[in-house]
Every structure is written in C-alpha cells, then in structure tokens.
TINULUM-990418 format. One record per residue (C-alpha): residue number from 0; residue in three letters; x, y, z. Coordinates in pm, 1 decimal. Example, Ala and Ser with C-alpha at 12.3 -4.5 7.8 and 13.67 -1.06 7.14 Angstrom:
TIGU    nr   rest          u          v          w
TIGU     0    ala     1230.0     -450.0      780.0
TIGU     1    ser     1367.0     -106.0      714.0
***
This chain:
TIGU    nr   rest          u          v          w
TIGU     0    unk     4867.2     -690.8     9357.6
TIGU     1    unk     5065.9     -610.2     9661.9
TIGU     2    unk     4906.3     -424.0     9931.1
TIGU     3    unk     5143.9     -189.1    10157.4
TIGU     4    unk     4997.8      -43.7    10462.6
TIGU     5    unk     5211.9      253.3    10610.6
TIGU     6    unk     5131.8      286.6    11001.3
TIGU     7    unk     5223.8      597.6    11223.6
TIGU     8    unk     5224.4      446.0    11556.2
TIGU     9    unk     4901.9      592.7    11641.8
TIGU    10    unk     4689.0      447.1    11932.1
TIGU    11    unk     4370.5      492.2    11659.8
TIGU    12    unk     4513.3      288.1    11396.4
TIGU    13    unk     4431.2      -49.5    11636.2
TIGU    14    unk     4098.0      111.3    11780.1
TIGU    15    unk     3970.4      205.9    11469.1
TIGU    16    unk     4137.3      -22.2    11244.3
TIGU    17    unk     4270.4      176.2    10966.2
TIGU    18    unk     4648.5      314.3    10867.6
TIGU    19    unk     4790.1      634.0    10767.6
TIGU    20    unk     4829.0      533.2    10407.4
TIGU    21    unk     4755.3      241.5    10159.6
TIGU    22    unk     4919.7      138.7     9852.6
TIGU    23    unk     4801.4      -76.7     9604.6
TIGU    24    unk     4985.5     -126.9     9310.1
TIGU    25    unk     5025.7      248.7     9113.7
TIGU    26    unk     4772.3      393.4     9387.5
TIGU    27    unk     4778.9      577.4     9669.5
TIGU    28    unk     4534.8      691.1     9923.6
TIGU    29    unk     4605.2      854.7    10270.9
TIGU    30    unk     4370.7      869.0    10567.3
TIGU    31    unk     4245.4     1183.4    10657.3
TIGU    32    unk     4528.5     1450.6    10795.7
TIGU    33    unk     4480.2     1677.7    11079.6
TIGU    34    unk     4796.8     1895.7    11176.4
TIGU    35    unk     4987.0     1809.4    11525.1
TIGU    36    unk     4869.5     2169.6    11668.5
TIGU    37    unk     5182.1     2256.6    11926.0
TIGU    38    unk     5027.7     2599.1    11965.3
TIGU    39    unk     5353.6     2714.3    11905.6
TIGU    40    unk     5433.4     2657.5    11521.1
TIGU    41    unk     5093.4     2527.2    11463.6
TIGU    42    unk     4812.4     2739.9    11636.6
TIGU    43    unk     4469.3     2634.3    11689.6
TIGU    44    unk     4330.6     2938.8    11535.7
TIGU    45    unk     4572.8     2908.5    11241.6
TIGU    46    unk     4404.6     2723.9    10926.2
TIGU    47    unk     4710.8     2829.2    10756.0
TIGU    48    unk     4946.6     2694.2    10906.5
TIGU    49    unk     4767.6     2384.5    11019.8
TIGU    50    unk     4715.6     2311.9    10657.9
TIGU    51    unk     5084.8     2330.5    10567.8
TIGU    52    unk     5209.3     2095.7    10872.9
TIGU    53    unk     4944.9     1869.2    10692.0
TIGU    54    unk     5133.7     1889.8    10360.1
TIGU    55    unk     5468.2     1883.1    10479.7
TIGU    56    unk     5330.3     1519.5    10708.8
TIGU    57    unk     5170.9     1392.9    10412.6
TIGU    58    unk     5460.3     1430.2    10175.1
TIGU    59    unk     5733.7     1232.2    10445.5
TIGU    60    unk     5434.7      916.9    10452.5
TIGU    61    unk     5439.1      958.8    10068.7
TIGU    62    unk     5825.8      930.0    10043.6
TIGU    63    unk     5761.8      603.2    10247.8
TIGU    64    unk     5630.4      451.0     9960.3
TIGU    65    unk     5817.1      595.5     9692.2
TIGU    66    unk     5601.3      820.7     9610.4
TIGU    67    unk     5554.2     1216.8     9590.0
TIGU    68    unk     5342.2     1547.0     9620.3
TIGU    69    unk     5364.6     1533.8     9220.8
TIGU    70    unk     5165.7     1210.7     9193.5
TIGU    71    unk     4916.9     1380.0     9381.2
TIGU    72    unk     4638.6     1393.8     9181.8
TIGU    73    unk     4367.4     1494.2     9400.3
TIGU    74    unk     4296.4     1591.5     9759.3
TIGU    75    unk     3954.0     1645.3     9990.9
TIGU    76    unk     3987.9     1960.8    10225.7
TIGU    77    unk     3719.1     1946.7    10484.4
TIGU    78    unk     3700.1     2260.9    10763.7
TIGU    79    unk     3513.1     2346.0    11045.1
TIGU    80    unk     3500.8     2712.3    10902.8
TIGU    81    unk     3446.9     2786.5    10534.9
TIGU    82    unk     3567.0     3142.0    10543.2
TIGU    83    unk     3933.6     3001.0    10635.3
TIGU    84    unk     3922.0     2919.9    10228.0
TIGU    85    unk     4194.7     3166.8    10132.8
TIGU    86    unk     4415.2     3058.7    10453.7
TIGU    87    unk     4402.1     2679.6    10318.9
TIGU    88    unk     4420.9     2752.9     9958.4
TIGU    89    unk     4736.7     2962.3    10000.6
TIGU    90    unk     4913.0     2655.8    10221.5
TIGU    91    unk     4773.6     2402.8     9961.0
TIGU    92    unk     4900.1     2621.1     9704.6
TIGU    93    unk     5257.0     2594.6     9831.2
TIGU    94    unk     5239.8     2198.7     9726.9
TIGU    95    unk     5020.5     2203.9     9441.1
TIGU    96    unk     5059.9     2545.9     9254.3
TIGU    97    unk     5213.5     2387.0     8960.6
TIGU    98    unk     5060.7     2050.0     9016.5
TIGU    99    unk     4706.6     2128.2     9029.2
TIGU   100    unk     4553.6     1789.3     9150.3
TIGU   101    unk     4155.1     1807.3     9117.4
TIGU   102    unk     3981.7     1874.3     9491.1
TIGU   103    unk     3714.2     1986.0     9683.6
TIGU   104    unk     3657.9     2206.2     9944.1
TIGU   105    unk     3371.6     2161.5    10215.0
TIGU   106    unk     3264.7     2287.7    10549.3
TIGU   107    unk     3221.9     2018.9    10797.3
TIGU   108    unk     3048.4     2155.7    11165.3
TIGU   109    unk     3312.1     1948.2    11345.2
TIGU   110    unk     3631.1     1740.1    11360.3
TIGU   111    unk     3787.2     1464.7    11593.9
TIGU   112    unk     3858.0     1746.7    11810.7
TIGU   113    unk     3773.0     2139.6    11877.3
TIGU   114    unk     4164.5     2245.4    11783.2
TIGU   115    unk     4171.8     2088.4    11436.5
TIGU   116    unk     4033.8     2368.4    11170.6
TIGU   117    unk     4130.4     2130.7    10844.3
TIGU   118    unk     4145.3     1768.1    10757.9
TIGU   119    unk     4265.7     1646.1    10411.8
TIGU   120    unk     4266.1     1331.2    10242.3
TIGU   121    unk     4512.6     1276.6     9879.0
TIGU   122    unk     4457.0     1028.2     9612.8
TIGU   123    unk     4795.0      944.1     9419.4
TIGU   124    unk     4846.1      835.6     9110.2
TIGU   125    unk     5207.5      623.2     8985.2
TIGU   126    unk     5243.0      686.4     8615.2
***
C-alpha cells in the first residue's frame, strides 16, 4: 500500500522525524495538535478556543488527503488541566456532535510548552 506523508513545514518534523499526518491506504492518523496560541483569537488561558483552532487545523490537513472530520472515528484529548473538560468537550462537540468518534480524555502535568492547555491526536477511517 501507498504511504502519503503530509508535512507542515515545521522545523520539528526534521528534528524529530515525524509529519503532521500519515496515510496508509483507508487510514488516517495525525500527530498530536496543539493550537497556534496568537493570544489574540487563541488565548493561552482559553482551552476552548485552543481546542477549536485544533479542529478547524486538523480538518484543512485532512482535506489534504481527501479525507474529512466525518471519517473521524476517534480522537485522544490530552490537557494540562482536567477541569477545562466542559471547555474542550463543547469545541470538540462543534466537529463531532453528530459524528461521535470514540475518545478519551486525560490530564497530562505538561505539554511541549507552558501556553498549550490541549493536544489531540484523530484516527480516520475511509469506508
């Protein structure tokens, strides 16, 4: 089977050797997503809207392969503080409320960096 790699540009993706999303065949699995916090749009004190700019990223590198949020069918949320559930669920919620991909939620005592309050990684699934 084919593999597609889909690279961002990032400095990390050399350094660290990995890539935004892979592709193999019907399945789909993007690198953990932090949200570009500009402090203006994207706060970073705001788990809410740090979690949507993660979405809305996630769904442009999933049109890159032909793909979309529907396929989705399951995503790892990972924060630094667990009572910024309802935030995150209600920004996941704007993606997923009809899709309902399995996930999980878990507190993690740190990120890459102090301004990053979620990270999520998505499984999809071509049927």
């Amino acid at each position: 089977m084919k593999r597609e790699n889909i690279l961002t540009g990032s400095p990390w993706e050399d350094k660290m050797g990995y890539c935004r999303a892979v592709r193999i065949g019907n399945i789909v699995e993007v690198s953990g997503t932090v949200a570009i916090v500009d402090n203006d749009k994207v706060k970073a004190t705001d788990a809410y809207a740090q979690t949507l700019n993660i979405m809305e990223r996630v769904a442009v590198v999933l049109e890159d392969l032909n793909v979309s949020m529907k396929d989705v069918i399951r995503t790892r949320i990972f924060t630094t503080d667990i009572t910024s559930f309802e935030a995150v669920a209600k920004a996941h919620s704007v993606y997923f409320k009809d899709i309902k991909p399995t996930t999980g939620f878990y507190e993690v005592s740190k990120l890459i960096a102090p301004e990053y309050l979620v990270e999520i990684e998505f499984t999809a699934v071509i049927a």
